[in-house]
C-alpha positions in Angstrom: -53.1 0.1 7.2 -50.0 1.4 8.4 -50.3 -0.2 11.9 -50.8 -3.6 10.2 -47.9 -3.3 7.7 -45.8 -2.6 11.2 -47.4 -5.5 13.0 -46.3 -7.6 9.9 -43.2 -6.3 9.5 -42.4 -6.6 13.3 -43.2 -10.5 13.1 -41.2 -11.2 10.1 -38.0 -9.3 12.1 -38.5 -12.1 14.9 -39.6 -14.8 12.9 -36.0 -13.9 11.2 -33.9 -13.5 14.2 -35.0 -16.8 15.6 -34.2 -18.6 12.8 -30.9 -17.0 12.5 -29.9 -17.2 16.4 -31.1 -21.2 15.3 -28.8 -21.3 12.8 -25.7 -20.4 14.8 -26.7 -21.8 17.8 -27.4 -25.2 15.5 -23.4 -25.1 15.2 -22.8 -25.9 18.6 -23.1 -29.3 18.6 -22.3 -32.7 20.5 -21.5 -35.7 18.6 -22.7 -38.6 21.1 -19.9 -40.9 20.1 -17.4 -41.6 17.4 -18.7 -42.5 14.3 -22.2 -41.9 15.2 -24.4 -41.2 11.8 -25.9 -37.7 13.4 -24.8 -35.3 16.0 -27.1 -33.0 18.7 -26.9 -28.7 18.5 -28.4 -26.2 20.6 -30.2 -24.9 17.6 -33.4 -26.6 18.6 -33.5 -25.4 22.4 -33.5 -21.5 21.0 -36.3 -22.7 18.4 -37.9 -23.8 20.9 -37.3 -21.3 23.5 -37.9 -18.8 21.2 -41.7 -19.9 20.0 -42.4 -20.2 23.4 -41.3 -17.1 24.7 -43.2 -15.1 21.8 -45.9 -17.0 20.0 -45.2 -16.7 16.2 -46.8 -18.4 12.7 -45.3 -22.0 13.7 -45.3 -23.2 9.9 -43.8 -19.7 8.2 -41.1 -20.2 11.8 -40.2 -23.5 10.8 -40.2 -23.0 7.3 -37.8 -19.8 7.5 -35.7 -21.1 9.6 -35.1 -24.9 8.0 -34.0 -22.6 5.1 -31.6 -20.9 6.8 -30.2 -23.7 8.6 -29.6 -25.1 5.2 -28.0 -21.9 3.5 -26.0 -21.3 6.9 -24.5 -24.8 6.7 -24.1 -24.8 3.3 -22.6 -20.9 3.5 -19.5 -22.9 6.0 -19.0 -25.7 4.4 -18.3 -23.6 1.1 -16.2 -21.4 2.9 -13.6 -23.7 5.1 -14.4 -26.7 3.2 -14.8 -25.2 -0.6 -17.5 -28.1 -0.7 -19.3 -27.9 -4.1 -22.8 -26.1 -3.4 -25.0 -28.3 -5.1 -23.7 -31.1 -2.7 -23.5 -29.1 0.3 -27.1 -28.4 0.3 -28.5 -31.8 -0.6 -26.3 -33.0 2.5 -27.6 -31.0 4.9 -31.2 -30.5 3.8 -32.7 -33.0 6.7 -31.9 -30.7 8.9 -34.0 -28.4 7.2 -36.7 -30.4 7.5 -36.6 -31.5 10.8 -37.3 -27.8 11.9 -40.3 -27.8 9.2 -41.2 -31.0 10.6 -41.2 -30.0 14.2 -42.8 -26.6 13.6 -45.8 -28.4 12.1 -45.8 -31.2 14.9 -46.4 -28.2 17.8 -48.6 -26.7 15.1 -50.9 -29.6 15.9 -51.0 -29.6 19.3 -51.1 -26.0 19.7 -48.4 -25.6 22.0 -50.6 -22.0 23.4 -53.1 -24.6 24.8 -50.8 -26.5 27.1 -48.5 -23.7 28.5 -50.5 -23.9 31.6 -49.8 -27.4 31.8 -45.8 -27.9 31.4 -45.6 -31.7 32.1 -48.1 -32.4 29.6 -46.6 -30.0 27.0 -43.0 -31.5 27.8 -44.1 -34.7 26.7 -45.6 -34.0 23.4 -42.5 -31.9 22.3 -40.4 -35.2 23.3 -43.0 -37.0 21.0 -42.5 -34.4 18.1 -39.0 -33.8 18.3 -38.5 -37.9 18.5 -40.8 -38.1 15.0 -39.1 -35.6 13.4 -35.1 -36.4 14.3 -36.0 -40.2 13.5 -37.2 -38.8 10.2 -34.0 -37.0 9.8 -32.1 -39.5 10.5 -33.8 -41.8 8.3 -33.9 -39.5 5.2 -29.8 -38.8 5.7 -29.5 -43.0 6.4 -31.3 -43.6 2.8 -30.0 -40.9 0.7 -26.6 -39.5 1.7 -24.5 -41.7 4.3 -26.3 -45.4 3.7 -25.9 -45.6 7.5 -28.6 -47.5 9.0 -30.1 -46.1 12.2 -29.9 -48.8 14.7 -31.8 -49.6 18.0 -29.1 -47.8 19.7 -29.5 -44.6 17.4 -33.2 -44.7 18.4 -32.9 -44.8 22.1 -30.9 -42.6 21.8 -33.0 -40.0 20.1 -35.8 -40.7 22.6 -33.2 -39.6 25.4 -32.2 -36.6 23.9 -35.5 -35.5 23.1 -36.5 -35.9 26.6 -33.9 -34.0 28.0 -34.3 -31.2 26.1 -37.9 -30.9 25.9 -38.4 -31.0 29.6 -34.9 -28.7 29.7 -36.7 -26.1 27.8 -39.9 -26.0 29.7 -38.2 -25.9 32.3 -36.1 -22.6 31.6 -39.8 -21.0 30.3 -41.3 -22.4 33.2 -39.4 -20.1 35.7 -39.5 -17.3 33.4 -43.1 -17.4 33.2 -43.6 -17.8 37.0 -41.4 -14.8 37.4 -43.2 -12.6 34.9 -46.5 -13.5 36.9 -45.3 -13.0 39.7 -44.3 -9.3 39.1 -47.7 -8.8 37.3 -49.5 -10.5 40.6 -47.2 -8.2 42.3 -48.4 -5.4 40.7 -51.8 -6.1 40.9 -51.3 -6.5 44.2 -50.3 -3.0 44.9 -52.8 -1.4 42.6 -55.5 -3.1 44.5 -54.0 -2.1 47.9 -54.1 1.7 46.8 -57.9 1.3 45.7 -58.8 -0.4 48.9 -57.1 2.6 50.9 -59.2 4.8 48.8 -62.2 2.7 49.3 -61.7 2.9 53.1 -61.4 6.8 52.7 -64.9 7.1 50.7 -66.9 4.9 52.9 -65.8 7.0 55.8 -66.5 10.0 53.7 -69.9 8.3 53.0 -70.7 8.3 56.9 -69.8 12.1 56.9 -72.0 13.0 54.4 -74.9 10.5 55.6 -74.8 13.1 59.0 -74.6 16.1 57.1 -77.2 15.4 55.0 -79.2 14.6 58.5 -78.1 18.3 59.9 -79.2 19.9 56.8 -83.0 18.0 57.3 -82.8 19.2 60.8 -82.5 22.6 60.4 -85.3 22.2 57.5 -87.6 20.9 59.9 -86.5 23.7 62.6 -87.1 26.6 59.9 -89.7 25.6 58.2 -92.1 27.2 60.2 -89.5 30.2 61.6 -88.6 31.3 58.1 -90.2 29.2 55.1 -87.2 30.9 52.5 -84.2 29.6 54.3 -85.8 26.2 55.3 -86.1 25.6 51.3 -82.5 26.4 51.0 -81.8 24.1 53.8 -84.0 21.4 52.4 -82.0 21.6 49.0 -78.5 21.9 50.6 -80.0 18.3 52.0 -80.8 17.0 49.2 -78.0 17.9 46.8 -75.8 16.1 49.6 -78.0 13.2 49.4 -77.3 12.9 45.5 -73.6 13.2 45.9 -73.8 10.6 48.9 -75.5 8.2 46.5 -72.8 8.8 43.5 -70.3 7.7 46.1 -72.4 5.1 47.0 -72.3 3.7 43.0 -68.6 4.2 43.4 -68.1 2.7 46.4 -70.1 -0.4 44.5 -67.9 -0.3 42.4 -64.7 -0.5 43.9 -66.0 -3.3 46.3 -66.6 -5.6 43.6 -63.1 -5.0 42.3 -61.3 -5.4 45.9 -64.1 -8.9 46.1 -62.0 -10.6 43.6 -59.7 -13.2 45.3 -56.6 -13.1 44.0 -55.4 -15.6 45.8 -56.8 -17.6 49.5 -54.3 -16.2 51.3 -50.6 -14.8 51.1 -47.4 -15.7 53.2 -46.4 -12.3 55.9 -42.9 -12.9 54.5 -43.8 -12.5 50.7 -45.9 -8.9 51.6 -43.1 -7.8 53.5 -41.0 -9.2 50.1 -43.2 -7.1 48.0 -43.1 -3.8 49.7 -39.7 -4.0 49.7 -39.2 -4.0 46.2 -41.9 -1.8 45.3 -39.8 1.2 47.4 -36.7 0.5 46.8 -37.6 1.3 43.2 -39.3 4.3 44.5 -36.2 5.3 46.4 -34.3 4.6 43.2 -36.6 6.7 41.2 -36.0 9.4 43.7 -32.6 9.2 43.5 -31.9 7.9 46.6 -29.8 5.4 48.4 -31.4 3.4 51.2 -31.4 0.5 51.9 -34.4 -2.0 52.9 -34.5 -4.6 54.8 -36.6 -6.8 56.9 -37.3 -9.3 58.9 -40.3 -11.8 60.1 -40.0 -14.2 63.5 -42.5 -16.4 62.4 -44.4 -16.9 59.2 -47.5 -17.0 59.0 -50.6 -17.3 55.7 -52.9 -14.3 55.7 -56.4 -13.6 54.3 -56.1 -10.0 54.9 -52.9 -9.3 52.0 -54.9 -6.2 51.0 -55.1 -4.3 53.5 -51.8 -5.0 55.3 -50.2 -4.7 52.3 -52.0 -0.8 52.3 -50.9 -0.4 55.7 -47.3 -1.1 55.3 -46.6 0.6 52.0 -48.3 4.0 53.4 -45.5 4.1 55.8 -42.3 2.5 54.0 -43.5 4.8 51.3 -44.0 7.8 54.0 -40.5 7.0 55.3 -38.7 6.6 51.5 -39.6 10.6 51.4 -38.4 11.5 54.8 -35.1 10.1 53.9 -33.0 13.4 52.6 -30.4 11.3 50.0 -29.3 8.5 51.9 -30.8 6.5 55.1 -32.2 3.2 56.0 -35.4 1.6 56.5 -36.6 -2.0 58.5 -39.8 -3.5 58.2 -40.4 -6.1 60.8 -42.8 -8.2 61.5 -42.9 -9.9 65.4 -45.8 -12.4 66.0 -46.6 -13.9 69.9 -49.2 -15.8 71.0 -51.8 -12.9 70.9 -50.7 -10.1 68.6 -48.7 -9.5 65.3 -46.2 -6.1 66.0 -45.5 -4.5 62.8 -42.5 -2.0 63.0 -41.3 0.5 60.0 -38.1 2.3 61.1 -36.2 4.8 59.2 -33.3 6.9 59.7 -35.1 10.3 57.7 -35.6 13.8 59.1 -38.1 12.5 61.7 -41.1 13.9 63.1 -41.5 16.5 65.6 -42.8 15.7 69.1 -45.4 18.3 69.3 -46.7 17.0 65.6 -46.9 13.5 66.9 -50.0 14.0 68.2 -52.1 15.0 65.0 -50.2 13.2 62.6 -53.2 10.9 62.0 -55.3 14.0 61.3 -57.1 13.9 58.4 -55.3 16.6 56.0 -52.1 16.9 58.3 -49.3 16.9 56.2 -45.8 18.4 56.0 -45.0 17.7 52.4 -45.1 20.1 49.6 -44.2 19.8 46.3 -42.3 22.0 43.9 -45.1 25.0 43.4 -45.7 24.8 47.1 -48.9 22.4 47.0 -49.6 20.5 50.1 -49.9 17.0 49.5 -53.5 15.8 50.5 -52.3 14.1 53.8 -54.6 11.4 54.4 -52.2 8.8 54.0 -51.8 8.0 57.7 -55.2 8.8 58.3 -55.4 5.9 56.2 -53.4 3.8 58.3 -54.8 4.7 61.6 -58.4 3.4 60.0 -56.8 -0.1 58.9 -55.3 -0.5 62.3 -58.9 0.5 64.0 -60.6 -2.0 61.8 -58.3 -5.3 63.2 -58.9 -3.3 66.9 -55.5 -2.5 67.0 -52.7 0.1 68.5 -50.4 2.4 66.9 -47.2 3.8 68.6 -45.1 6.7 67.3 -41.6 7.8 68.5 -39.1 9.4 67.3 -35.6 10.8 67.9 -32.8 9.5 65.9 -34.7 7.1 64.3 -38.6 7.5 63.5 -40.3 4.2 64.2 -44.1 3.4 64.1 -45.2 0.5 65.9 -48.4 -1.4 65.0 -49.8 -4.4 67.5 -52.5 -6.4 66.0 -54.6 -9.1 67.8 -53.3 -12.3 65.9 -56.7 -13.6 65.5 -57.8 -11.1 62.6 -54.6 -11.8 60.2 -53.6 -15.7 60.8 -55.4 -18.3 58.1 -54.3 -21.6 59.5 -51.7 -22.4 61.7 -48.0 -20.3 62.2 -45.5 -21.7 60.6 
């Protein structure tokens, strides 16, 4: 009960401050020419904007807020003009119902329906808000300035309706694309991570398929040397064969997620976009100051997002946490005719040369956190097992800068042709 009276209460607040931020914004206004029997505010671009942007009860919206336009009018005009009430509200009533009128015009359509489709929605708006300023206008011709609306007056309505219909979509149309584009983003990485952790169980898999072999082995070596131990041996085997096959549901598991195509393929400029963003607000979380950059010789459409975009935020990540409190960090990407050469180079504490060597150990790790637990270095483990599967080379140096170097045959990353 109480988490419905909030949800209640919560849509009445915005179902008020839109029709309030309409009322103001109503104010602003153009008057297309002198003399002309109606003028044009902003107060239907917020209405409209602000439906959009958060879906509310269209006819209680409209309703609310052709009231307040009303009272707000009629609240000025009392106060600069010391118009008579009575009057002041008759006069600007129309506009009151133009926003009940248009309110119950997108009610119709059901505006949620064509949000995927901006062009179509843009027209029926035009279409609605035509209907319902003509009727405006008609209602204040007849009743309060005897003005006919002429041909002119209707063309241009249709104009203005058209401009700021497709205006509008237009402004939520980049605001939507940005939102999904952060939530593809997302997704993005969260499917990266999984796919790293899928790599890591199927190789664990492997491990466990051999030691499960072993354990048989030794069984069948026992059996007849020491019938006791050879049990215990059989049932070591077999308890490792269960857990190999609850890693196997798993690994079913996470195959079908990392199976669902997000999209055909993915620009190397906008991964190396995405991992750039992604740590600088890791670095900023840190509360650090480096700076990201990076750069791309050619550009080039990739099936294989996933597991590049694994590979590169291991390291950029990797080299975020090196970085004491300020550094530097470039992520390049250099295609030729028969490799792709990633590069991450960053200006932290480095790596030691006689450490180089087992870095890509399984378990190596020099990072500890506040109680003095090791980190479960497999991160570049990881890596190394990405770059294996496209039969590629990594290179590590390091001295004033640390830079890993990672050469991939072109063949296993390029859809189509390089732009």
């Amino acid at each position: 009960m109480e988490k419905t009276k909030f949800v209640h209460n919560h849509k009445f607040l915005l179902i008020f401050a839109v029709a309030i931020v309409t009322a103001i914004a109503s104010e602003v206004k153009v008057i297309p020419y002198e003399g002309a029997p109606f003028r044009f505010g902003l107060g239907t671009i917020m209405f409209l904007l602000g439906i959009l942007i958060r879906p509310l009860p269209l006819i209680y919206t409209g309703l609310i807020t052709g009231i307040l336009v009303v009272l707000f009018r009629t609240m000025l005009d009392w106060l600069f003009f010391e118009s008579a009430f009575s009057y002041s509200f008759f006069s600007h009533f129309p506009a009151g119902l133009f926003y009940i009128l248009f309110a119950i015009g997108l009610r119709i359509i059901n505006t949620e329906k064509y949000k995927s489709k901006p062009l179509l929605l843009a027209s029926f708006i035009m279409m609605i808000e035509f209907v319902s300023n003509y009727i405006e206008q008609f209602v204040t011709s007849v009743y309060i300035t005897n003005i006919s609306v002429t041909i002119k007056d209707i063309g241009l309505l249709l104009l203005v309706a058209f401009i700021r219909s497709f205006f509008v979509i237009g402004i939520y149309s980049s605001i939507t694309v940005e939102e999904q584009k952060k939530q593809m983003q997302q997704l993005l990485n969260f499917i990266s991570t999984l796919y790293v952790e899928a790599l890591y169980l199927k190789k664990s898999m492997n491990e466990i398929e051999q030691i499960t072999a072993s354990s048989y082995g030794l069984y069948e070596q026992l059996k007849n040397i020491d019938p006791a131990i050879s049990l215990k041996a059989l049932s070591i085997a077999q308890e490792i064969h269960e857990v190999k096959k609850d890693e196997q549901r798993i690994y079913a598991g996470l195959s079908k997620i990392l199976n669902i195509k997000l999209l055909d393929a993915y620009f190397i400029s906008d991964l190396l976009q995405y991992v750039k963003e992604t740590n600088e607000k890791y670095s900023e979380m840190l509360n650090k100051k480096i700076d990201i950059t990076v750069s791309c010789n050619q550009d080039f459409r990739t099936n294989e997002h996933i597991p590049l975009l694994a590979l590169m935020n291991n390291l950029v990540t990797n080299a975020v946490e090196a970085i004491e409190k300020e550094g530097t960090i470039h992520i390049a990407v250099h295609v030729s005719k028969s490799f792709a050469t990633i590069t991450v180079e960053d200006t932290g504490a480095g790596i030691p040369k006689n450490l180089i060597p087992i870095i890509f150990d399984p378990g190596f790790t020099t990072k500890f956190n506040g109680e003095g637990v090791p980190s479960t270095g497999i991160g570049l483990s990881h890596v190394q097992a990405i770059v294996e599967k496209f039969n590629g080379t990594i290179h590590v140096e390091s001295d004033e800068k640390t830079i890993f170097s990672i050469k991939i045959p072109i063949q296993y990353l390029v859809k189509g042709d390089i732009a």
